[in-house]
Wavefront OBJ file of the C-alpha trace (Angstrom):
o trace
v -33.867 39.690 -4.187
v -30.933 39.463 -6.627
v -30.403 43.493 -6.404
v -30.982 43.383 -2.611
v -27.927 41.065 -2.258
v -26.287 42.912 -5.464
v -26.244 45.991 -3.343
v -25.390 45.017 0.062
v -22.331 43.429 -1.419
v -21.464 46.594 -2.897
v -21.894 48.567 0.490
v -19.590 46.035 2.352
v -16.866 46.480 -0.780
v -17.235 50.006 -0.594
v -16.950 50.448 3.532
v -14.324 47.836 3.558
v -12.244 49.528 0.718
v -12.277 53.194 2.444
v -11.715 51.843 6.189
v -9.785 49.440 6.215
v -6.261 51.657 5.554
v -6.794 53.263 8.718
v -7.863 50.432 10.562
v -4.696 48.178 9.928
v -2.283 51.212 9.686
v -3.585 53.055 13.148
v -6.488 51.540 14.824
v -4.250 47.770 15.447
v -1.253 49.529 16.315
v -2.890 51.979 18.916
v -4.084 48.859 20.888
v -0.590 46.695 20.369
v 1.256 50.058 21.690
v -1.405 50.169 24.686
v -0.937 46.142 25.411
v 2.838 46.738 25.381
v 2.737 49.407 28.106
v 0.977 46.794 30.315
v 3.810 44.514 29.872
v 6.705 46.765 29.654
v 5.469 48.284 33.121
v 6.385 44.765 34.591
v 9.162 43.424 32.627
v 10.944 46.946 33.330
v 10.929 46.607 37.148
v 12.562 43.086 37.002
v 15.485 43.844 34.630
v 16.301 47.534 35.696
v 17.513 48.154 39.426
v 19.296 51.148 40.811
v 23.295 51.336 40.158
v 24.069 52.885 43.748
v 26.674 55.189 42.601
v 28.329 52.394 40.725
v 28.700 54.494 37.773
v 31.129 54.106 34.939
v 32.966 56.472 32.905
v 30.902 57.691 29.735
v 31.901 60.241 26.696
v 29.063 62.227 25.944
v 29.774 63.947 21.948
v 28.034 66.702 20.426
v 28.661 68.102 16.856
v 28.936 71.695 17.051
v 28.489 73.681 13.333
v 27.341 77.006 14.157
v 25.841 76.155 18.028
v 26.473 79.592 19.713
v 23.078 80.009 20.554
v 22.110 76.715 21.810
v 25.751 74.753 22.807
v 25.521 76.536 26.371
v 21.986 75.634 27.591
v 22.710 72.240 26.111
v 26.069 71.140 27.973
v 24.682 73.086 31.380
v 21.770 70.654 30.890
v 24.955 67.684 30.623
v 26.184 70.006 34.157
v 22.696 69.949 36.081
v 22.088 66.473 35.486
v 22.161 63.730 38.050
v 24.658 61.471 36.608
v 28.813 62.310 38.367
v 30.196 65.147 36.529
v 33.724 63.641 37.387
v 32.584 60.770 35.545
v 31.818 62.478 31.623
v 34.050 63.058 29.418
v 32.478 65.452 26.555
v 33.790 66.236 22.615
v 32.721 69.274 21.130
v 33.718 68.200 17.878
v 33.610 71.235 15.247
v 32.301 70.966 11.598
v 33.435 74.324 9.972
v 31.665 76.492 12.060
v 31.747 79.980 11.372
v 29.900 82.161 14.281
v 31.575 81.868 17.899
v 30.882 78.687 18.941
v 34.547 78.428 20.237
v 33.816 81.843 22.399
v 30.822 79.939 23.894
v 33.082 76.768 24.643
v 35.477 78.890 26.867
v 33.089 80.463 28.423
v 31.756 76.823 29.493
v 35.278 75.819 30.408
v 35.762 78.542 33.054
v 31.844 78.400 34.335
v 31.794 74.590 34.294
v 35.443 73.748 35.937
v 34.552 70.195 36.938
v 33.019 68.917 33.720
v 36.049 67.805 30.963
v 35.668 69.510 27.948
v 37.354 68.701 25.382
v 37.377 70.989 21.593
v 38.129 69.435 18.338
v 38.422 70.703 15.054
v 37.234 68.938 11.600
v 37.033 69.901 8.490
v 35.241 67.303 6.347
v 31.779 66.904 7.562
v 29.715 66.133 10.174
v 29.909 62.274 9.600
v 33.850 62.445 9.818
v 33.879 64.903 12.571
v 31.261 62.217 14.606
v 33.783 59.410 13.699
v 36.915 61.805 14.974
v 35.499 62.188 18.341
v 34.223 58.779 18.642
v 38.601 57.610 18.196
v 38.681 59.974 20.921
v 36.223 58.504 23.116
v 37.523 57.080 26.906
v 34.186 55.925 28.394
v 32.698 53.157 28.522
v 29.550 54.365 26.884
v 29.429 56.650 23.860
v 26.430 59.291 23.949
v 25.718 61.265 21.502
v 23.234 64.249 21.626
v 22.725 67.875 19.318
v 24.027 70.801 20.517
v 20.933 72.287 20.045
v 18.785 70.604 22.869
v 18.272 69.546 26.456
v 18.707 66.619 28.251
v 16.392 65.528 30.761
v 17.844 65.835 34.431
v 18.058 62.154 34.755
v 18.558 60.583 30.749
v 21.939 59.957 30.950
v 21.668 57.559 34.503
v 18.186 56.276 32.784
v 20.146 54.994 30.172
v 23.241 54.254 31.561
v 21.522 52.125 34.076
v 19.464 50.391 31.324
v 22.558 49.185 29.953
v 24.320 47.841 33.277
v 21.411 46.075 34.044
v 21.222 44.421 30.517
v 24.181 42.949 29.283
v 22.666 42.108 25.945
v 21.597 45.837 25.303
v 24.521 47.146 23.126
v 22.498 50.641 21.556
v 19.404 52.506 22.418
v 18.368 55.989 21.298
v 16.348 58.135 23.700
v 12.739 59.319 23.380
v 13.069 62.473 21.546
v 10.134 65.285 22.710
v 9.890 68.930 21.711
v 10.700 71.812 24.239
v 7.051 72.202 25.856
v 8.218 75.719 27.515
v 9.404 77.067 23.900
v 6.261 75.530 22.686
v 4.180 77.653 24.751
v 6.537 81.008 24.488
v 5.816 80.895 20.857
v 4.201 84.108 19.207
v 1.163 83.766 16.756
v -1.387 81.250 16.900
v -0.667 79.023 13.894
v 2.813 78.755 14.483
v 2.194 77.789 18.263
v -0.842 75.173 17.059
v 1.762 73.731 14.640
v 4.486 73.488 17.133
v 1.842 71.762 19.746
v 1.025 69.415 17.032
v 4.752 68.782 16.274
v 4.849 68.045 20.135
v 2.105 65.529 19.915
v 3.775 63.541 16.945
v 7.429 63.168 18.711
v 5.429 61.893 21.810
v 3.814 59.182 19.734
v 6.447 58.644 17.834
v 8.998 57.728 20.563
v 6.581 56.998 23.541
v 4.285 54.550 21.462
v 5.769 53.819 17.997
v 9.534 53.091 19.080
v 8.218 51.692 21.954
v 6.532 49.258 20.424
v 9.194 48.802 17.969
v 11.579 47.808 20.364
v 9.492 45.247 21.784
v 9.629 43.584 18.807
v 13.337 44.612 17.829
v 12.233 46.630 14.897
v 13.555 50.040 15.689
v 14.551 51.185 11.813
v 16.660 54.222 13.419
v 18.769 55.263 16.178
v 17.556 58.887 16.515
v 20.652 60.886 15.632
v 19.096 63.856 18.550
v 19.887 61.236 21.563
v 21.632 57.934 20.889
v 23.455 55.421 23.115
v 26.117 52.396 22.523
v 28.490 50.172 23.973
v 31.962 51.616 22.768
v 32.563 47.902 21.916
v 29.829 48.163 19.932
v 30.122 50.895 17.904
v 33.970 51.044 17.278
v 33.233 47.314 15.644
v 31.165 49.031 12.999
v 32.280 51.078 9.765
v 31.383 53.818 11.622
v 29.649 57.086 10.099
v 29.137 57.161 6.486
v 29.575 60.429 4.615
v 27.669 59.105 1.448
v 24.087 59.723 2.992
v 21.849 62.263 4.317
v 20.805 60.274 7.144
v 24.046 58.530 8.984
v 22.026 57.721 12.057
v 20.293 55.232 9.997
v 23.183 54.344 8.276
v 24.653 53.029 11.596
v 21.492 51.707 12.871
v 21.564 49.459 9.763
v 25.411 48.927 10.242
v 24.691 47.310 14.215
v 21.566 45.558 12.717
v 23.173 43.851 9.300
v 26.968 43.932 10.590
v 26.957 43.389 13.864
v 23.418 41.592 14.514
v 22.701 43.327 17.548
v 19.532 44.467 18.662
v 18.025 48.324 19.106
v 16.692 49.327 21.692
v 14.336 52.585 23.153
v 15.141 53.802 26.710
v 11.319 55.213 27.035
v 12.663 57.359 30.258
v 15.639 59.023 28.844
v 14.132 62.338 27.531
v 16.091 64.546 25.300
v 14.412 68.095 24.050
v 14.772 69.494 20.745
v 13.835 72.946 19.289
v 10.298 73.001 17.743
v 10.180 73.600 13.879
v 10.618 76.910 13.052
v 7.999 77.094 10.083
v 6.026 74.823 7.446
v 8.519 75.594 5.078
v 11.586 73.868 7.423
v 9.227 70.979 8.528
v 9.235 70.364 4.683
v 12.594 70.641 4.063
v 13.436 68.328 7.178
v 10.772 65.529 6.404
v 11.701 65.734 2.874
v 15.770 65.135 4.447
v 14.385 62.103 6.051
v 12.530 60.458 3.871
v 15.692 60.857 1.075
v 18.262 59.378 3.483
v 15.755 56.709 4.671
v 15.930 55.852 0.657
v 19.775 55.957 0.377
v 20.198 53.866 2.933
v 17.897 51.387 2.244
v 19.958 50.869 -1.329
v 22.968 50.366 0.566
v 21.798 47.261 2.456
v 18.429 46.013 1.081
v 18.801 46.084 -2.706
v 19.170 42.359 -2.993
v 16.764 41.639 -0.895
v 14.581 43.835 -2.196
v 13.751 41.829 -5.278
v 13.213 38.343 -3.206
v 9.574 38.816 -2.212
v 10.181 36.532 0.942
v 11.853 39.521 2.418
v 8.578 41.072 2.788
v 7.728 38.614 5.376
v 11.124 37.979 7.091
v 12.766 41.422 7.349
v 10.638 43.962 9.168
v 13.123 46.418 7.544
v 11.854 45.755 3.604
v 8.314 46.295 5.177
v 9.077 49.724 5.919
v 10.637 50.550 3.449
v 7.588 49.111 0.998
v 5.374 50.873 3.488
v 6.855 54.382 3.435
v 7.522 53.995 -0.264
v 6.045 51.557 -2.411
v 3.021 51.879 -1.176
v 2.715 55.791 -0.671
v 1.877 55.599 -4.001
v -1.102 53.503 -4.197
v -2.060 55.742 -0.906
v -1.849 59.016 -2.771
v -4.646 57.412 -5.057
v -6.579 56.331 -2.476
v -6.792 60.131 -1.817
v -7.917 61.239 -4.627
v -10.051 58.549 -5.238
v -12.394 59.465 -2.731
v -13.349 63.202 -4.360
v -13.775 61.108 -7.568
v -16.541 58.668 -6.555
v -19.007 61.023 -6.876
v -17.678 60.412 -11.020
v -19.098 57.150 -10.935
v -22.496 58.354 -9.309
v -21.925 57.260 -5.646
v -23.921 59.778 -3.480
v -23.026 62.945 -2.088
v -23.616 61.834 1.836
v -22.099 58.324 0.937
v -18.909 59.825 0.126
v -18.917 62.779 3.195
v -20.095 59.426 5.865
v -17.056 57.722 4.172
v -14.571 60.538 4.935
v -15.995 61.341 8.448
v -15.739 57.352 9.380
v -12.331 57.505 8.742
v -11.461 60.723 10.063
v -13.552 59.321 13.570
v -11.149 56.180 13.230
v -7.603 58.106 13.227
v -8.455 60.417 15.682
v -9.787 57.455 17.957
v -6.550 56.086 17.213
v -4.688 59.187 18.225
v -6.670 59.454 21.640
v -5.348 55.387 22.175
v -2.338 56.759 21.513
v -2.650 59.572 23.923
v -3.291 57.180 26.696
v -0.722 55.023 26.150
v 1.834 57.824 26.493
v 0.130 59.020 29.251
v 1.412 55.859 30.936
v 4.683 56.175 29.765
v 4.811 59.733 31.266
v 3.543 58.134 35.016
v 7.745 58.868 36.160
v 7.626 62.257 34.533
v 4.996 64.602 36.420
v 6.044 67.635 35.182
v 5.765 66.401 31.126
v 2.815 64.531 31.564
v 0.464 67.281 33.462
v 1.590 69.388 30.143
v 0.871 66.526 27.931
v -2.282 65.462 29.410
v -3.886 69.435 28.589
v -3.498 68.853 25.195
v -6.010 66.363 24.622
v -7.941 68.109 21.877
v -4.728 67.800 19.139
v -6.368 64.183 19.121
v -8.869 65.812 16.909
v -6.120 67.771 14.737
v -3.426 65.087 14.251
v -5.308 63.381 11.508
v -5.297 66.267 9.083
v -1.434 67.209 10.150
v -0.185 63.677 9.719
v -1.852 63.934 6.180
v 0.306 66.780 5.748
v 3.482 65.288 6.689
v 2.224 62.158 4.072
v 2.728 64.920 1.452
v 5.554 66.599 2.623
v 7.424 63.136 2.386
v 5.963 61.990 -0.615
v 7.619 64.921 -2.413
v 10.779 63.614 -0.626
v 10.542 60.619 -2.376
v 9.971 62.223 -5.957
v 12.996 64.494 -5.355
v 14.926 61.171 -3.907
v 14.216 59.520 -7.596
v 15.061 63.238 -9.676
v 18.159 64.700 -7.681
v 21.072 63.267 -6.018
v 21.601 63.654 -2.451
v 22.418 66.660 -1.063
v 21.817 68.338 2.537
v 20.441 71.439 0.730
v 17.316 70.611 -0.420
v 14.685 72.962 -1.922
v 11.985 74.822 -0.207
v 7.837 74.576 -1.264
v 8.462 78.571 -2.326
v 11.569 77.046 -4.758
v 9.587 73.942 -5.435
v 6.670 76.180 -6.752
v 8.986 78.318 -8.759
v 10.597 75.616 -10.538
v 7.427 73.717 -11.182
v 6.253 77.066 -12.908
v 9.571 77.493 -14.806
v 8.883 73.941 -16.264
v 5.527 74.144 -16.963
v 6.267 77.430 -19.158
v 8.991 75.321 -20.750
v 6.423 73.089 -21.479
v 4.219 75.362 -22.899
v 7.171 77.379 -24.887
v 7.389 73.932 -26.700
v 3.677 73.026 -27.097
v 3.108 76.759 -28.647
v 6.752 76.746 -30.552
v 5.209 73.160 -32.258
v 1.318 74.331 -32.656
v 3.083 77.712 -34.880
v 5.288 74.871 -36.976
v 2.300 72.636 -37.231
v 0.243 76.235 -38.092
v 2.672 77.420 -40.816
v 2.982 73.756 -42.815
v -0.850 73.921 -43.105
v -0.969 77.425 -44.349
v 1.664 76.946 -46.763
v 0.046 73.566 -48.152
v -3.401 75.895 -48.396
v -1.373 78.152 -51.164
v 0.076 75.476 -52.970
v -3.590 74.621 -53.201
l 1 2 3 4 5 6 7 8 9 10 11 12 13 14 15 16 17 18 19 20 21 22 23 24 25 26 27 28 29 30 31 32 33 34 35 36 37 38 39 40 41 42 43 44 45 46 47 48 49 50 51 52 53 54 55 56 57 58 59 60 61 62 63 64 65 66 67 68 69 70 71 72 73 74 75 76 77 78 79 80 81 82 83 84 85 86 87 88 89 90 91 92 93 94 95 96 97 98 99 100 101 102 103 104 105 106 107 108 109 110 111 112 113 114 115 116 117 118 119 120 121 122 123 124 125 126 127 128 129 130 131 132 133 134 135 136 137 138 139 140 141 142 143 144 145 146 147 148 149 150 151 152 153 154 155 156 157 158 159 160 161 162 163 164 165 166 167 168 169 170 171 172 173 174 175 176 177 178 179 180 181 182 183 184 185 186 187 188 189 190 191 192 193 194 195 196 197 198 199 200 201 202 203 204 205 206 207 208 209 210 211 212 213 214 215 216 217 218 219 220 221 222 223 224 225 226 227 228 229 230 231 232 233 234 235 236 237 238 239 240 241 242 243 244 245 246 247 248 249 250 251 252 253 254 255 256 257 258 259 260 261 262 263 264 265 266 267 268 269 270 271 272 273 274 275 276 277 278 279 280 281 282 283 284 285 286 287 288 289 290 291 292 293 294 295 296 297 298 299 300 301 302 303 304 305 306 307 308 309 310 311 312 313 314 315 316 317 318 319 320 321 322 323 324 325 326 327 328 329 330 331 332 333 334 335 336 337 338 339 340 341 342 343 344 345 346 347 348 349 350 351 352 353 354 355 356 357 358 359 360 361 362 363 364 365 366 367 368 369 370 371 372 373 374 375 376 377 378 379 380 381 382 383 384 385 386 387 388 389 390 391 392 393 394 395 396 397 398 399 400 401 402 403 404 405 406 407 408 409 410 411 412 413 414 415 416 417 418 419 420 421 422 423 424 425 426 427 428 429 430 431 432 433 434 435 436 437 438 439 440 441 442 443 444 445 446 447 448 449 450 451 452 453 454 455 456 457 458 459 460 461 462
């Protein structure tokens, strides 16, 4: 009876120890994201109303640094939008480029007569060339957007709107989605299934992770893509900060720490971005991320870092411990599962054990997928595409366990090199991690041949 109760404990440690990762991490969140649609869909309709061409006066700035290919479609999208063109003010402000962006800007100027355009030039950066236009800035709202996507016909009155009707709503980024029509126009079937599934992620991401976020005012950052504030707001901060990779986050921080205002997600402003162009750039951009996440996080949380209370009052520290501290113990967890069958756990045990918790993310993933669904309801056109690709549900699992690795080796690089926008490729990573490993072994065999000639000349003094 002893062994009976011996092993049933062991099967509950073992099932519990495998599943419950996912369950906390994905399965709870997937039905706190679904309960917050339900209440956002009231609480929206009571504190947003229509303006009634009561608009006010916004700059909109993009960074241009090498944007002839993209700048055009991105400020017609500003052009065909619904919000007054007499009423935006935009800054192309310039960070060194070197094609013919400027070309492209006066071709805008003569096709786009009503919009003001306005061209400056910097020379030290894209965080100082942000921070030029925004002491240029007239409006009463600063936007910010890339050069290099599209704006949703209605985003900018979404959010504008959002903020009249909320006076204590001082910054909100916009829900970020890749281009679906570039998406589809892509040539070669793994590229176009990695660009759907890069599709899928920004539409959880923004439509049911910042979403819930905001509820709970713990939006970490204010996407850098599509981003709103108060010019109150924002001129009251330090600004952009050239030390970091990441200087959306750095002012998202700023507003939070500095300011102690709130962040919010404007679910129906949609801005578009390119879709990665390869593996090899969705590595070197996660990688970006994750670093700059890290830099940041020094900058304001290193003292409260080491008070362990912070864990449970600053949502901020939890991320960070999340994404970090405990990516480690996660990579483990990995590997631990191909070693059970070490310890003589069964074959089947170990396969039910990985296809449980593979069934558990991508059930979390379809909860997911009908929570944005909701969000789409205003957005026919975006959801009909959305709701056909039902079946990444299935794939997300093994490309979120991807991205895992892609910023794990973000943080290792974080910890061995200093920041730097150019970071290193997995073709370069591979390379060097050969060059060091026949270091290595240069060493090893240079010390085996010392080690090899004081026994041989100890054997003839014998």
């Amino acid at each position: 009876m002893a062994d009976i109760f011996q092993n049933i404990g062991d099967a509950i440690f073992f099932w519990m120890a495998w599943i419950i990762i996912p369950f906390i991490m994905e399965i709870l969140p997937a039905i706190g994201g679904f309960i917050i649609l339900v209440k956002k869909h009231f609480t929206l309709k009571k504190s947003t109303q229509s303006l009634e061409g009561r608009f006010p006066e916004i700059t909109i700035i993009v960074p241009v640094y090498n944007s002839a290919d993209t700048l055009y479609d991105c400020i017609k999208s500003i052009n065909d939008s619904t919000y007054p063109n007499e009423l935006i003010d935009i800054l192309l402000v310039n960070n060194m480029s070197t094609d013919n962006s400027f070309d492209v800007y006066r071709q805008l100027q003569n096709d786009y007569k009503d919009l003001a355009i306005q061209w400056l030039n910097s020379k030290q950066g894209k965080s100082k060339a942000l921070n030029l236009a925004l002491f240029n800035a007239k409006g009463k709202y600063i936007v910010h957007i890339d050069s290099d996507g599209l704006l949703d016909k209605d985003a900018i009155e979404n959010i504008v709107t959002r903020f009249e009707c909320n006076e204590d709503i001082h910054c909100m980024t916009g829900a970020i989605m890749v281009n679906p029509e570039l998406v589809d126009n892509t040539k070669g079937f793994a590229k176009r299934l990695l660009r759907k599934c890069e599709f899928f992620e920004y539409a959880q991401a923004f439509l049911a992770g910042r979403n819930f976020q905001s509820e709970f005012d713990s939006v970490f950052t204010l996407s850098g893509a599509f981003s709103a504030f108060r010019k109150s707001t924002i001129l009251k901060t330090q600004m952009y900060n050239t030390d970091t990779l990441c200087e959306d986050t750095h002012v998202t921080l700023q507003i939070r720490k500095i300011l102690k205002q709130k962040v919010h997600l404007c679910e129906n402003a949609i801005f578009y971005v390119e879709p990665i162009e390869n593996v090899s750039r969705l590595y070197l951009q996660r990688q970006r991320w994750q670093r700059g996440e890290l830099e940041v996080a020094h900058m304001f949380l290193e003292k409260e870092m080491k008070l362990v209370k912070g864990f449970a009052s600053n949502f901020m520290i939890r991320v960070i411990i999340f994404d970090h501290t405990f990516a480690f113990p996660r990579m483990i967890w990995y590997f631990a599962l191909l070693c059970l069958m070490l310890f003589y756990y069964d074959l089947s045990l170990v396969l039910g054990s990985i296809a449980i918790i593979f069934t558990l993310y991508i059930l979390s993933a379809f909860l997911f997928y009908m929570v944005i669904l909701g969000y789409l309801k205003s957005k026919p056109d975006i959801k009909k595409y959305y709701r056909t690709k039902w079946y990444l549900c299935i794939l997300m699992p093994l490309y979120n366990l991807m991205v895992f690795w892609f910023r794990f080796a973000g943080i290792i690089n974080g910890i061995n090199t200093s920041s730097s926008w150019r970071a290193r490729t997995p073709d370069e990573e591979s390379d060097a991690f050969r060059t060091v490993v026949r270091k290595d072994f240069k060493h090893v065999a240079s010390l085996f041949g010392k080690l090899r000639k004081v026994a041989n000349n100890e054997a003839d003094i014998n």
